[in-house]
N, CA, C and O atoms as CSV, one atom per row, in Angstrom:
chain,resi,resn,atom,element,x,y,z
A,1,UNK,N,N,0.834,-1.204,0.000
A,1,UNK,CA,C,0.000,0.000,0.000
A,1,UNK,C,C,0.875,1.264,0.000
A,1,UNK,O,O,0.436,2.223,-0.634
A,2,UNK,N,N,2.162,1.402,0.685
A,2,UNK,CA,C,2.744,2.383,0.906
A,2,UNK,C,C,3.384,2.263,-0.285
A,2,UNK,O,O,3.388,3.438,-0.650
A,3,UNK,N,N,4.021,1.539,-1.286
A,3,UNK,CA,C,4.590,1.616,-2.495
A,3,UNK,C,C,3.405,2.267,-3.557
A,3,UNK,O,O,3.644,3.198,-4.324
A,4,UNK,N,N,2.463,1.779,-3.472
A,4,UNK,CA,C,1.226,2.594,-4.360
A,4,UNK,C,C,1.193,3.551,-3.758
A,4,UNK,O,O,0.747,4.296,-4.631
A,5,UNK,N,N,1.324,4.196,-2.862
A,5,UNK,CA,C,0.604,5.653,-2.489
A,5,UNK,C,C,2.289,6.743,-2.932
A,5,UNK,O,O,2.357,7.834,-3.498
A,6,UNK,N,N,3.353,5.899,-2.409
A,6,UNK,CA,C,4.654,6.987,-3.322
A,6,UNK,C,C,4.571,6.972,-5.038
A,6,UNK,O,O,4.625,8.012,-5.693
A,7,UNK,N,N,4.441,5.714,-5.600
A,7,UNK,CA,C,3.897,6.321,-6.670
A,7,UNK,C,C,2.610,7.152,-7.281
A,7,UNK,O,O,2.725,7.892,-8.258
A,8,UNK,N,N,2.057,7.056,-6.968
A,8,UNK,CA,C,0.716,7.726,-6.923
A,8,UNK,C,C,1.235,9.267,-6.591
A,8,UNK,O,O,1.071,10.089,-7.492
A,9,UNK,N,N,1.825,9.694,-5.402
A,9,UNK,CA,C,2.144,10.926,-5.114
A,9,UNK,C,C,3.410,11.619,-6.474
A,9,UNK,O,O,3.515,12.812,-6.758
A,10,UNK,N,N,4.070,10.688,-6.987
A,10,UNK,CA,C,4.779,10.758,-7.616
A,10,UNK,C,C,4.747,11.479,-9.106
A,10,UNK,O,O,5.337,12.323,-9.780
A,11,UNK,N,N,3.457,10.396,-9.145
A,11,UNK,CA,C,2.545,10.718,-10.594
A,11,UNK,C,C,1.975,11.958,-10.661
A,11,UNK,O,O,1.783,12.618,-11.682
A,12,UNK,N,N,1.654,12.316,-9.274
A,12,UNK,CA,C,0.577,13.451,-9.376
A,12,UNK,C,C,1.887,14.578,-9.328
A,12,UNK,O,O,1.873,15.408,-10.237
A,13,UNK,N,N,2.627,14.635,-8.674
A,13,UNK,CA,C,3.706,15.534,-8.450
A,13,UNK,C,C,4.173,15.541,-9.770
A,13,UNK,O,O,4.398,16.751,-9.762
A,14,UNK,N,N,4.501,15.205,-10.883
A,14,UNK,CA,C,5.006,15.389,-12.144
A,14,UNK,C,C,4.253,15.831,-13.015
A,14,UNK,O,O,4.620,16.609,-13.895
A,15,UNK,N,N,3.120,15.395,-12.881
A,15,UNK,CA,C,1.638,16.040,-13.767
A,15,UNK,C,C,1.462,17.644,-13.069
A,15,UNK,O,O,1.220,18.557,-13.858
A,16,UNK,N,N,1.548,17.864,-12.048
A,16,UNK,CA,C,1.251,18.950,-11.529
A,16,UNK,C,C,2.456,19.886,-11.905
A,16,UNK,O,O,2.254,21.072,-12.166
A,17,UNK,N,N,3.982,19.213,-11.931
A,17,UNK,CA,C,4.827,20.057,-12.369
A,17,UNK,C,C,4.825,20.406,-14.647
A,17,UNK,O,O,5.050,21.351,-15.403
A,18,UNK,N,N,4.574,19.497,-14.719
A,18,UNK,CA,C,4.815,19.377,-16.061
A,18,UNK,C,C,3.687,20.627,-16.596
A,18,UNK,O,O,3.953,21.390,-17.525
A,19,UNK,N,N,2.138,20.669,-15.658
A,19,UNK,CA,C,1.198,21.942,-16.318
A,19,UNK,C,C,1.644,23.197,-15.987
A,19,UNK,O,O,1.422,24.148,-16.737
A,20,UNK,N,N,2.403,23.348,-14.685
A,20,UNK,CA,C,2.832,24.162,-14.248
A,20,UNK,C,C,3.993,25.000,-14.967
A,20,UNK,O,O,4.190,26.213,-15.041
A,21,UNK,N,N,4.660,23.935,-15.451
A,21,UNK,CA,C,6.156,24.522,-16.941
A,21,UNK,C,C,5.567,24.905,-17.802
A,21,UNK,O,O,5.898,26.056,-18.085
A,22,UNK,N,N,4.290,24.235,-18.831
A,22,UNK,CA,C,3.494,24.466,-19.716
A,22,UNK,C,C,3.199,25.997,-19.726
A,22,UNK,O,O,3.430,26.800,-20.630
A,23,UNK,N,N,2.390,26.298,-17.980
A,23,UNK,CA,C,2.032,27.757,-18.168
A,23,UNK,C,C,2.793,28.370,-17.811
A,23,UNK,O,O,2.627,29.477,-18.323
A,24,UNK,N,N,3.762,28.369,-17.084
A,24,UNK,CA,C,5.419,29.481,-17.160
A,24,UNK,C,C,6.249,29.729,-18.650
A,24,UNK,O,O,6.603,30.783,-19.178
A,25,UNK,N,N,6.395,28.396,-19.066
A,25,UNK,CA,C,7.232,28.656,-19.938
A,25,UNK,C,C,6.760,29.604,-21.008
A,25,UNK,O,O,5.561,29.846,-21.149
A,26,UNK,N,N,7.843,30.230,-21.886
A,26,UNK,CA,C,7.221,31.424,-22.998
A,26,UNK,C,C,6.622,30.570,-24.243
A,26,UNK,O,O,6.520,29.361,-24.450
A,27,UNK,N,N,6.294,31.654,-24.931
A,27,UNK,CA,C,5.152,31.194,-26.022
A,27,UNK,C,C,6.251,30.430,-27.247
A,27,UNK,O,O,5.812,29.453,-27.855
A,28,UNK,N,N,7.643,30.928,-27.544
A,28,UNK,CA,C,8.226,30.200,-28.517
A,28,UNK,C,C,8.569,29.442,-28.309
A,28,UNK,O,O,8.473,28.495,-29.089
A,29,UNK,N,N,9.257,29.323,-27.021
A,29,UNK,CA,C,9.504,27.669,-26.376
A,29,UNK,C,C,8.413,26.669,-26.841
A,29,UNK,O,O,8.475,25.675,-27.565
A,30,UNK,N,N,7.377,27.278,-26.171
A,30,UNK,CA,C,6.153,26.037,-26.313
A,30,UNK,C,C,6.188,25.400,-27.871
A,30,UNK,O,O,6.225,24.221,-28.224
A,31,UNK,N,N,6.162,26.663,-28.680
A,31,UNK,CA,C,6.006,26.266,-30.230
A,31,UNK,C,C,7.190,25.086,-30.846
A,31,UNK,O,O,7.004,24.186,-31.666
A,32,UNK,N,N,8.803,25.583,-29.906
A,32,UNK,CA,C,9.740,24.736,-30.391
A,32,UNK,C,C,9.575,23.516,-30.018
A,32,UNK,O,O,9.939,22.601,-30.757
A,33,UNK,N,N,9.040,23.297,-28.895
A,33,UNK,CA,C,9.162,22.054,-27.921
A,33,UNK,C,C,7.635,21.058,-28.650
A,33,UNK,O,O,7.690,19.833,-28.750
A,34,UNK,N,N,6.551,21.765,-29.025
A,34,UNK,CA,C,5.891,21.658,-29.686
A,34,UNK,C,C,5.954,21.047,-31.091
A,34,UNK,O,O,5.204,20.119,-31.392
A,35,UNK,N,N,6.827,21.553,-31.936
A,35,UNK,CA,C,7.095,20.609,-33.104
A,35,UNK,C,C,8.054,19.382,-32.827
A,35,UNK,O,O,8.212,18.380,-33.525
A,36,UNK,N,N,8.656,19.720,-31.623
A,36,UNK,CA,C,10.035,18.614,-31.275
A,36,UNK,C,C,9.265,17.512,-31.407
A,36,UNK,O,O,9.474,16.611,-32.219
A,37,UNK,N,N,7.797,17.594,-30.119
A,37,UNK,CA,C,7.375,16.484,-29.438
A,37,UNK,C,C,6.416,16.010,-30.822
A,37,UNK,O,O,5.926,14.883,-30.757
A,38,UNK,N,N,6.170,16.744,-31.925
A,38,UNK,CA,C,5.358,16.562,-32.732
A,38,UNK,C,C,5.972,15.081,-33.595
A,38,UNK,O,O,5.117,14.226,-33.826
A,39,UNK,N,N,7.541,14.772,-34.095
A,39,UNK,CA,C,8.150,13.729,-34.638
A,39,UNK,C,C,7.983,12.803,-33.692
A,39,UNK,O,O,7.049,12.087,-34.053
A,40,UNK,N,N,8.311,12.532,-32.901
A,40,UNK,CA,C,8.136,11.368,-32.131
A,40,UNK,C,C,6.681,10.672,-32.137
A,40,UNK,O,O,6.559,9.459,-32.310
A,41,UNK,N,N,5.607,11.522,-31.939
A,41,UNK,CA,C,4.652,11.364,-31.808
A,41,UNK,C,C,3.781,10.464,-33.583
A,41,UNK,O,O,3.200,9.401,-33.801
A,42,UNK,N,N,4.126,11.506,-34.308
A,42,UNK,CA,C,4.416,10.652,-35.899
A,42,UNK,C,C,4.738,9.585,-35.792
A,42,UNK,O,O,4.023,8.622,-36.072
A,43,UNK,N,N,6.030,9.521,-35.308
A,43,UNK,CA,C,7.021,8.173,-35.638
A,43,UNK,C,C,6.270,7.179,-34.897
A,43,UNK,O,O,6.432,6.044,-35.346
A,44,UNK,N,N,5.865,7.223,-34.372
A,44,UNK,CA,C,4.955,6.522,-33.575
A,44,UNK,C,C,3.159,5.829,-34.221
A,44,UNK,O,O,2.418,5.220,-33.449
């Protein structure tokens, strides 16, 4: 139970950081990082 609840906190702690970069970071970043993540996602 205690191994599910550190991941779980884990998960949420990275999701919460990752929206949090989303809305800090600037608008061209987003666009660069944006086409980056766009090939992989293709290739896929």
């Amino acid at each position: 139970m205690q191994i599910d609840f550190v991941h779980l906190a884990i998960l949420y702690a990275a999701l919460f950081a990752g929206v949090l970069y989303l809305f800090f970071k600037p608008t061209k970043l987003d666009e660069q990082i944006h086409v980056k993540q766009r090939d992989p996602l293709q290739d896929r």
